[in-house]
Biopython code that builds the backbone (N, CA, C, O; Angstrom):
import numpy as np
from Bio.PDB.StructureBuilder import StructureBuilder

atoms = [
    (1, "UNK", "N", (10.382, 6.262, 9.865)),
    (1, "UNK", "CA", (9.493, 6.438, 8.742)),
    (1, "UNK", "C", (9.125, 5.059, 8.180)),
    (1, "UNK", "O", (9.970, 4.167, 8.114)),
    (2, "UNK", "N", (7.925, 4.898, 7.795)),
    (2, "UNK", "CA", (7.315, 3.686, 7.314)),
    (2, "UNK", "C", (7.898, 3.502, 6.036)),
    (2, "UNK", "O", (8.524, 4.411, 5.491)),
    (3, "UNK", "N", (7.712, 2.228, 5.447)),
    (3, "UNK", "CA", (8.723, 1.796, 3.866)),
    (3, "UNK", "C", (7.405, 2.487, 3.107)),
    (3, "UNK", "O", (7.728, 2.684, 1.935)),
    (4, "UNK", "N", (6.337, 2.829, 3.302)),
    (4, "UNK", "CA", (5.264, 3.412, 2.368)),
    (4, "UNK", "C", (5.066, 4.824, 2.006)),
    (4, "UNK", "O", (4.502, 5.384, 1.066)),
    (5, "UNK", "N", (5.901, 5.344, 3.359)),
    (5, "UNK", "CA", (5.867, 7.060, 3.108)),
    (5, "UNK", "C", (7.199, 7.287, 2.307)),
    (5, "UNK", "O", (7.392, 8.131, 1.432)),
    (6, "UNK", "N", (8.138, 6.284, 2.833)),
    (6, "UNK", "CA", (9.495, 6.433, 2.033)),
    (6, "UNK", "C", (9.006, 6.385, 0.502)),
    (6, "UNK", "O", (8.979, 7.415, -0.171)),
    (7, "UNK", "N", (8.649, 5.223, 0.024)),
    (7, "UNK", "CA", (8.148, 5.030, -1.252)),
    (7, "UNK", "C", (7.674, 6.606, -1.958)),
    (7, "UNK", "O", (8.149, 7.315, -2.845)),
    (8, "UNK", "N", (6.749, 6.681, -1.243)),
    (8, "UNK", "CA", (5.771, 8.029, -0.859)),
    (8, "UNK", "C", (6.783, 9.164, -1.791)),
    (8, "UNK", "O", (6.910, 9.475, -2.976)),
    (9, "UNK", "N", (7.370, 9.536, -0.514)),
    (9, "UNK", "CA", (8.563, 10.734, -0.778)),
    (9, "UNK", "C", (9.265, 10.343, -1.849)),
    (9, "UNK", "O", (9.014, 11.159, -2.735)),
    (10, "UNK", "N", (10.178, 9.348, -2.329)),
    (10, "UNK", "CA", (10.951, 9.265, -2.975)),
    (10, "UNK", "C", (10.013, 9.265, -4.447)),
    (10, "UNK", "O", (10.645, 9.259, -5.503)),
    (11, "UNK", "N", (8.701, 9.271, -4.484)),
    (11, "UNK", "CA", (8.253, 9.302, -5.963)),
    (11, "UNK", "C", (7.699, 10.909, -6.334)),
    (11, "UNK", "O", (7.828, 11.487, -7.413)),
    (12, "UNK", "N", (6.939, 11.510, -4.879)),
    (12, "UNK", "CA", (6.878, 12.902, -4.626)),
    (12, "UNK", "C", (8.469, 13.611, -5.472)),
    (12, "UNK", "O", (8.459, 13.915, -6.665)),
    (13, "UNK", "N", (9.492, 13.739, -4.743)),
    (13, "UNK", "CA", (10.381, 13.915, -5.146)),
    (13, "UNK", "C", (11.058, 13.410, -6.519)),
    (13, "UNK", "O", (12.003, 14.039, -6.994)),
    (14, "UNK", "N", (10.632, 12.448, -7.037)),
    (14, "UNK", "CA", (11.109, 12.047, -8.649)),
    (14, "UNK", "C", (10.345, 13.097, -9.348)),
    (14, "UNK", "O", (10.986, 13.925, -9.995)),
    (15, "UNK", "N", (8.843, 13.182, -9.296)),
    (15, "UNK", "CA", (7.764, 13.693, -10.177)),
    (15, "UNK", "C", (8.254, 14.805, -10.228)),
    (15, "UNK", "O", (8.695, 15.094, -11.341)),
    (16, "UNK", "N", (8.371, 15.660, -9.352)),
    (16, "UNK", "CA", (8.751, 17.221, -8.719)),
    (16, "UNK", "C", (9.708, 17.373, -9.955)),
    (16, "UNK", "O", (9.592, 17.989, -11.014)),
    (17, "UNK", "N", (11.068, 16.285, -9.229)),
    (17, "UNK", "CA", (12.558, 17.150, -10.341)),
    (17, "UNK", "C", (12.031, 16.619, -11.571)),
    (17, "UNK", "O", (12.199, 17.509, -12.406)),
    (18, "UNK", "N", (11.494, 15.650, -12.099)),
    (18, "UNK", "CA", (10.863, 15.744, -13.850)),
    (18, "UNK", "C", (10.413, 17.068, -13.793)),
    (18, "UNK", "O", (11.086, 18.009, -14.215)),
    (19, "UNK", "N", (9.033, 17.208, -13.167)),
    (19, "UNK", "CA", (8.188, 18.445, -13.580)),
    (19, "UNK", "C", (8.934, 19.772, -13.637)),
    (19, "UNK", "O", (8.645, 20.682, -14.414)),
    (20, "UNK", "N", (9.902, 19.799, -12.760)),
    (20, "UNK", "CA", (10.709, 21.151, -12.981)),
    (20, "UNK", "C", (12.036, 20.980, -14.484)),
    (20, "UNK", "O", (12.481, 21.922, -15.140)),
    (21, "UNK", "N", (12.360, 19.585, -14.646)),
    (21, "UNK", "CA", (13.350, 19.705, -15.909)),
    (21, "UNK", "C", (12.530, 19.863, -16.956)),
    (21, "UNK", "O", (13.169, 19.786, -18.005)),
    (22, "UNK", "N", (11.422, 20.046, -17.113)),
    (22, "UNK", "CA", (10.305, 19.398, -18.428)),
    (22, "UNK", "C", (10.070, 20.894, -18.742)),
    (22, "UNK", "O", (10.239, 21.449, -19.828)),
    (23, "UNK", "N", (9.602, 21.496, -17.458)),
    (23, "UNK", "CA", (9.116, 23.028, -17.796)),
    (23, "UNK", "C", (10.498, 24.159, -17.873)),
    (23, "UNK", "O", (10.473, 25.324, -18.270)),
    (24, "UNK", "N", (11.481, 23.498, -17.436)),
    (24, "UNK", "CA", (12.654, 24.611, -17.628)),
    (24, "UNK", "C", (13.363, 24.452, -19.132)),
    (24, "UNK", "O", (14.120, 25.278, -19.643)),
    (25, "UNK", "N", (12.885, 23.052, -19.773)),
    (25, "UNK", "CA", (13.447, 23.002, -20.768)),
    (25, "UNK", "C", (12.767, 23.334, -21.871)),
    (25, "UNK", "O", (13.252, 23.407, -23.000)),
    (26, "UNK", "N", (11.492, 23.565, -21.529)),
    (26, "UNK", "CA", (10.005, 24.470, -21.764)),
    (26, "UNK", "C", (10.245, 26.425, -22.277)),
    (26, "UNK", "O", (9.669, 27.259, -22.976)),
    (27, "UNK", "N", (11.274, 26.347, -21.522)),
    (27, "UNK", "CA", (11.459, 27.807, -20.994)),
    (27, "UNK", "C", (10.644, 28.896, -20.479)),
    (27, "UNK", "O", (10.603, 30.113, -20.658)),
    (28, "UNK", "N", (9.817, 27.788, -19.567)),
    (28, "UNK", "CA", (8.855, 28.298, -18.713)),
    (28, "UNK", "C", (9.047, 28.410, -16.865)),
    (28, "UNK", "O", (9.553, 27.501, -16.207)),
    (29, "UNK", "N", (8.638, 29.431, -16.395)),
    (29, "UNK", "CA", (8.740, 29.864, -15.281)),
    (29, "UNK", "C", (7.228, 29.011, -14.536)),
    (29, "UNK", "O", (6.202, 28.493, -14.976)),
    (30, "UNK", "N", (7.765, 29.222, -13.366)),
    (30, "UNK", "CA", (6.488, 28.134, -12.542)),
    (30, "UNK", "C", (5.040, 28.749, -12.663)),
    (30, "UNK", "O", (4.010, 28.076, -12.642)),
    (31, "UNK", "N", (5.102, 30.117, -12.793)),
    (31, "UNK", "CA", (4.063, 31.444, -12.849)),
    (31, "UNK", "C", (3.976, 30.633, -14.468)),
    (31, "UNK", "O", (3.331, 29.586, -14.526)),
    (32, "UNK", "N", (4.415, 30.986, -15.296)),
    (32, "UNK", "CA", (4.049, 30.504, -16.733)),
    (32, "UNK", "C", (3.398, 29.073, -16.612)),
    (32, "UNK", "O", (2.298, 29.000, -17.160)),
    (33, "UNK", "N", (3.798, 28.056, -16.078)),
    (33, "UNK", "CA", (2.893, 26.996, -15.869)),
    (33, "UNK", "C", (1.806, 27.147, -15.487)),
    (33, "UNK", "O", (0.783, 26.774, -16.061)),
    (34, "UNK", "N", (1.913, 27.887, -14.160)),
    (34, "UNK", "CA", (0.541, 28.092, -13.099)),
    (34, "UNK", "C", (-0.871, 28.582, -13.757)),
    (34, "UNK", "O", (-2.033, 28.237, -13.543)),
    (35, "UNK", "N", (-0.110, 29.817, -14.915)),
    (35, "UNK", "CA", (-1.326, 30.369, -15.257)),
    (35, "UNK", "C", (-1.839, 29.453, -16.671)),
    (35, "UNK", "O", (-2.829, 29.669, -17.370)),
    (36, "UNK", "N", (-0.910, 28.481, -16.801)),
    (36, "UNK", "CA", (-1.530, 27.565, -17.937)),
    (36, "UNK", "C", (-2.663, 26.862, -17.346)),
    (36, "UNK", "O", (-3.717, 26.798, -17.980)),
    (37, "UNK", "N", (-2.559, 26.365, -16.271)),
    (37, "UNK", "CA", (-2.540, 25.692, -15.281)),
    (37, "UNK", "C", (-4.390, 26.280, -14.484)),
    (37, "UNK", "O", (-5.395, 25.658, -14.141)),
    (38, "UNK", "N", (-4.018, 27.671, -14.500)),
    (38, "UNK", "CA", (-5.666, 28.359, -14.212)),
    (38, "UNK", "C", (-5.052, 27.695, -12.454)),
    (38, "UNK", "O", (-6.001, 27.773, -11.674)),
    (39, "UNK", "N", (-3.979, 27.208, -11.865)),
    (39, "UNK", "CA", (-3.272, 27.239, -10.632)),
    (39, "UNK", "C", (-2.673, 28.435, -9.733)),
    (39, "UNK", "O", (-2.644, 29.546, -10.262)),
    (40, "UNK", "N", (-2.230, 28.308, -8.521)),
    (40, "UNK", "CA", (-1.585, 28.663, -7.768)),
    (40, "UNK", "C", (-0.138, 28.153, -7.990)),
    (40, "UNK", "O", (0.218, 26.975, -8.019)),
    (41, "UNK", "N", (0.980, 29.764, -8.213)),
    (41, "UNK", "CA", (2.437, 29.694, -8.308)),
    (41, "UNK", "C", (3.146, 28.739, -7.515)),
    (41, "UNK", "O", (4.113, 28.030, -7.792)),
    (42, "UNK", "N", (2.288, 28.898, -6.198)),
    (42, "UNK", "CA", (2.879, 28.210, -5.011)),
    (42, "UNK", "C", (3.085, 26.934, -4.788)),
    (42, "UNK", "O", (4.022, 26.271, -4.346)),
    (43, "UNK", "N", (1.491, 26.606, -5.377)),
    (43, "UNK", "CA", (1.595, 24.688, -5.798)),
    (43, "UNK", "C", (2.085, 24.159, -6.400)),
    (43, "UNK", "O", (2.141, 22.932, -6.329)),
    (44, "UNK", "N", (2.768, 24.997, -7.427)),
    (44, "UNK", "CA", (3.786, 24.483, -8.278)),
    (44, "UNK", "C", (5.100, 24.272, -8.168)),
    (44, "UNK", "O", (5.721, 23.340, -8.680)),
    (45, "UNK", "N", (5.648, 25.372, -7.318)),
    (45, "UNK", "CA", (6.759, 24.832, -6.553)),
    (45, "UNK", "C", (6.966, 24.276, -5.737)),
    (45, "UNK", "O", (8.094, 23.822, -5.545)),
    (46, "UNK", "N", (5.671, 24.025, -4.684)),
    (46, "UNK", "CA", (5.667, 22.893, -3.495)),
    (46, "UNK", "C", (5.907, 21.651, -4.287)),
    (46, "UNK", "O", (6.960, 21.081, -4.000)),
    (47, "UNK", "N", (5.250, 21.153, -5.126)),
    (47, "UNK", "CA", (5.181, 20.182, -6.104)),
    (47, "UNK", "C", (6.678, 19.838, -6.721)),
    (47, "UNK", "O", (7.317, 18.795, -6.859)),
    (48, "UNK", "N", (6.879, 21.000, -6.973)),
    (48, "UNK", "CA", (8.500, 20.560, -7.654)),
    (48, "UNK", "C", (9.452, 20.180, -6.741)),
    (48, "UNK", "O", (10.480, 19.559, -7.010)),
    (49, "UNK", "N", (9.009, 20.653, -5.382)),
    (49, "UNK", "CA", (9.989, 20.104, -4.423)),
    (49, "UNK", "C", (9.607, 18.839, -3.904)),
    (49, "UNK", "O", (10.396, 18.183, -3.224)),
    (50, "UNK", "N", (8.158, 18.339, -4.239)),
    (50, "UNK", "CA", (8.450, 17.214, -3.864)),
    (50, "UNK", "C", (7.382, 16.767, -2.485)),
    (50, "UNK", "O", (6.997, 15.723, -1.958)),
    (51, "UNK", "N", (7.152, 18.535, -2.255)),
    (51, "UNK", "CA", (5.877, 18.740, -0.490)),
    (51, "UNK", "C", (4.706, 18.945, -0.964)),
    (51, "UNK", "O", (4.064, 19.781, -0.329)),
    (52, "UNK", "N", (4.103, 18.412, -1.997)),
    (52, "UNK", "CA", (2.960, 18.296, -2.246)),
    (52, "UNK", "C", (2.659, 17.009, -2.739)),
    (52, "UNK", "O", (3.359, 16.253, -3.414)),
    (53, "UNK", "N", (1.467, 16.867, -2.283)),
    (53, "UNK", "CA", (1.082, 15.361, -2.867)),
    (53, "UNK", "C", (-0.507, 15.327, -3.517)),
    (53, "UNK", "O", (-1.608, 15.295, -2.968)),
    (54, "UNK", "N", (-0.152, 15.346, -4.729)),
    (54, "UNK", "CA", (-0.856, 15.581, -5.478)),
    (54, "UNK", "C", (-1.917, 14.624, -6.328)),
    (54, "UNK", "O", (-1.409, 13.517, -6.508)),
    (55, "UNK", "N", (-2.584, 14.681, -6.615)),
    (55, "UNK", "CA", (-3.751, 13.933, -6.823)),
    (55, "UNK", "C", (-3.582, 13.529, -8.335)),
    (55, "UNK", "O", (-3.026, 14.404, -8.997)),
    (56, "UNK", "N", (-3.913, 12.484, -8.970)),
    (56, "UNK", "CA", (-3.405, 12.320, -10.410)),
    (56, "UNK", "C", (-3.908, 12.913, -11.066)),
    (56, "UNK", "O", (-3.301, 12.975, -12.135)),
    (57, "UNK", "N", (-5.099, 13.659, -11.046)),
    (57, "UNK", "CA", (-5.921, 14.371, -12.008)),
    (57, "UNK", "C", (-4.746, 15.347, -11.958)),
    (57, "UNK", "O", (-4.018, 15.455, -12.945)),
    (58, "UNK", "N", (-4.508, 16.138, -10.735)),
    (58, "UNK", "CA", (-3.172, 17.252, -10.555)),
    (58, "UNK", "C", (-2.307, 16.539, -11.923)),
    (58, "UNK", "O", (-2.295, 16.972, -13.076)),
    (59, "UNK", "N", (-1.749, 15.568, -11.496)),
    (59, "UNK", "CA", (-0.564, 15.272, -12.469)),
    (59, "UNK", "C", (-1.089, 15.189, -14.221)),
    (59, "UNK", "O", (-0.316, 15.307, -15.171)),
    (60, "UNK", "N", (-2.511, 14.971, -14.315)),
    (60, "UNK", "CA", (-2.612, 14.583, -15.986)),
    (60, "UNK", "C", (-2.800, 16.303, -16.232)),
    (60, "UNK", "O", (-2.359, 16.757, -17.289)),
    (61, "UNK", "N", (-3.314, 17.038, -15.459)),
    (61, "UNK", "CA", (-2.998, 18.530, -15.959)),
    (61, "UNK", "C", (-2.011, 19.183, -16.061)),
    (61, "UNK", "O", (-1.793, 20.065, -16.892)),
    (62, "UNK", "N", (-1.148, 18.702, -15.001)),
    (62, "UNK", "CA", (0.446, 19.294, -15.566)),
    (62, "UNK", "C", (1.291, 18.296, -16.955)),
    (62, "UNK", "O", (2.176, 18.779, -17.660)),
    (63, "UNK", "N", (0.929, 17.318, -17.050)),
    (63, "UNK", "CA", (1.548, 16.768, -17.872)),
    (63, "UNK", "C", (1.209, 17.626, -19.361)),
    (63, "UNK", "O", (2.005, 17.823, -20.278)),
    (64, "UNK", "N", (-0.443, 18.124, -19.266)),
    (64, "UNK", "CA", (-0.916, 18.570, -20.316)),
    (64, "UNK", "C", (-0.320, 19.341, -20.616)),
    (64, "UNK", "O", (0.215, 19.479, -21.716)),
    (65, "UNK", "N", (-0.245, 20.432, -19.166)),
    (65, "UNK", "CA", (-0.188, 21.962, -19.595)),
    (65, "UNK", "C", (1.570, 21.896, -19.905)),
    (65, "UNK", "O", (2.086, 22.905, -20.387)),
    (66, "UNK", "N", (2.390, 20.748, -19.625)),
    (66, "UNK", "CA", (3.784, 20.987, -20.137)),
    (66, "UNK", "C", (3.571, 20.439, -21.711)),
    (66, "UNK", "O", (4.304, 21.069, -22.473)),
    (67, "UNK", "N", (2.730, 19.397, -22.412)),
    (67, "UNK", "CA", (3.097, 18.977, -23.281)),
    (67, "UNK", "C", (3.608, 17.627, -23.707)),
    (67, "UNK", "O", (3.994, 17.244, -24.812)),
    (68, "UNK", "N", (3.505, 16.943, -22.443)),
    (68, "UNK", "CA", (4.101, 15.648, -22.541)),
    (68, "UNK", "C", (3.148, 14.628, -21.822)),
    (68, "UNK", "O", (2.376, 14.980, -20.930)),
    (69, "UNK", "N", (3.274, 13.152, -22.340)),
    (69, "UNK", "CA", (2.870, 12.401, -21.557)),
    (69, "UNK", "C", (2.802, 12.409, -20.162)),
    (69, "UNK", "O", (3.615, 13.131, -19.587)),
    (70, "UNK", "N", (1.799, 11.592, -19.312)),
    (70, "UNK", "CA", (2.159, 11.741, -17.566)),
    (70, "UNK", "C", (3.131, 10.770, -17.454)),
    (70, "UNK", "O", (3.599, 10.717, -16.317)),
    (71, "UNK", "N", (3.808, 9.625, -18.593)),
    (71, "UNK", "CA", (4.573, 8.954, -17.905)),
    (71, "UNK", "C", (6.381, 10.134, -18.131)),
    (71, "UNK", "O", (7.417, 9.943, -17.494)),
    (72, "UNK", "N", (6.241, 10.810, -18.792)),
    (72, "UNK", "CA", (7.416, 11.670, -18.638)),
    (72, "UNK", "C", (7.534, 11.841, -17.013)),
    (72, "UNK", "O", (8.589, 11.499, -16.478)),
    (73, "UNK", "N", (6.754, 12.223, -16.438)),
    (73, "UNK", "CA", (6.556, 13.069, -15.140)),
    (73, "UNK", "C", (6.807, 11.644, -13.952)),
    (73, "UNK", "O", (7.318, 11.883, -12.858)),
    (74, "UNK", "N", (6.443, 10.400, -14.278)),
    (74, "UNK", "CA", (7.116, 9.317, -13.725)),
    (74, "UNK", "C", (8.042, 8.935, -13.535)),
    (74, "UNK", "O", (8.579, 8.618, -12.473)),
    (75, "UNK", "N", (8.461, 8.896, -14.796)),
    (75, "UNK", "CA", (9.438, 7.581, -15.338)),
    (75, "UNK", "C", (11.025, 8.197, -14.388)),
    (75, "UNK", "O", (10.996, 9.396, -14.115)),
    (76, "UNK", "N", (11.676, 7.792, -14.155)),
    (76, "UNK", "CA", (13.228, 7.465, -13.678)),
    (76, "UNK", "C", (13.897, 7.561, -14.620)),
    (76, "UNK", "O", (13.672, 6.894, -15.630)),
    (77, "UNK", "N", (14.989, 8.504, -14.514)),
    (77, "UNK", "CA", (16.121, 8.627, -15.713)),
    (77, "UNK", "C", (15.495, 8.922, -17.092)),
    (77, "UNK", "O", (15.797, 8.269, -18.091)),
    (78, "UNK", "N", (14.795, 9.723, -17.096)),
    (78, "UNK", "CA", (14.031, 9.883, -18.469)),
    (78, "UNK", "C", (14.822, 11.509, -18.629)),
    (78, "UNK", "O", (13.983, 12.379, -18.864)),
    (79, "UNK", "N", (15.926, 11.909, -18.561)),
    (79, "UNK", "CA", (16.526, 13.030, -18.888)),
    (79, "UNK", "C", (16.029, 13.020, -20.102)),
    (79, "UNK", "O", (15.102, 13.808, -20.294)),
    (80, "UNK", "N", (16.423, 12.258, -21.122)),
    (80, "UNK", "CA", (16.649, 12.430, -22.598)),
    (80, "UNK", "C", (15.436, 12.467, -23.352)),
    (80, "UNK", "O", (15.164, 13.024, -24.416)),
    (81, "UNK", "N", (14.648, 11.632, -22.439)),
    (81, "UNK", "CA", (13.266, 11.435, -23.292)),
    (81, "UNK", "C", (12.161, 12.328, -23.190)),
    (81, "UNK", "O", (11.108, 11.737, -22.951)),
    (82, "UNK", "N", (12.081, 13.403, -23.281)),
    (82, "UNK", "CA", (11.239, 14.863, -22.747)),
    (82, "UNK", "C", (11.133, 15.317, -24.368)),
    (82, "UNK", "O", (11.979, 15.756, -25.147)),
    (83, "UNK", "N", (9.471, 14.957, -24.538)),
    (83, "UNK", "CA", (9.131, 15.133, -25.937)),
    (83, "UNK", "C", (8.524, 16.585, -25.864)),
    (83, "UNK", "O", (8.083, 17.081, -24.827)),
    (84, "UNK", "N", (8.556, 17.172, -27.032)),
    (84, "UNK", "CA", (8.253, 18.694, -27.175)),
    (84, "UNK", "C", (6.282, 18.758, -27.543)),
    (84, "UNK", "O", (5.467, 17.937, -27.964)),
    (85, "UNK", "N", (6.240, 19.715, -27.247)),
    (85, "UNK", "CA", (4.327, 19.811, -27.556)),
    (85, "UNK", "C", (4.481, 20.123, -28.879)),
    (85, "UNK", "O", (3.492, 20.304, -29.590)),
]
sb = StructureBuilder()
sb.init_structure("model")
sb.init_model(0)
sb.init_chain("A")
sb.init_seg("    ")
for serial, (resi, resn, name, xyz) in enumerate(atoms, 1):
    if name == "N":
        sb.init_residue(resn, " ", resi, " ")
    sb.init_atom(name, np.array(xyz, "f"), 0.0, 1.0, " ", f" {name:<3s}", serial, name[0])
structure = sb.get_structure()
């Protein structure tokens, strides 16, 4: 694997587990996002796992539809910092 897809994956996979701690602490189901979302259930969990690669517009709408900045959905070790809508 190239050092660019690695990069790749390993940020796929950061965004994903944010986007799934943000909306579970939400107390929202991926279907509850999706239809915020005017999305597909499915893309939302591909996404949370990390097998989707998503386009940033994708990401400034989920950031919306959770309530938080897009750098929540970035950032590394941001457990604590997950601001409420």
């Amino acid at each position: 694997m190239l050092i660019d897809e690695v990069i790749k994956q390993n940020l796929l996979l950061r965004v994903g587990k944010n986007i799934r701690r943000i909306r579970k602490s939400k107390n929202m189901t991926q279907a509850d996002l999706a239809f915020k979302l005017n999305a597909d259930p499915g893309k939302i969990g591909r996404t949370e796992r990390g097998e989707y690669d998503f386009k940033i517009s994708s990401l400034l709408l989920i950031a919306k539809g959770l309530g938080v900045d897009i750098c929540d959905l970035i950032n590394e070790n941001n457990e604590d910092q997950t601001k409420s809508a």
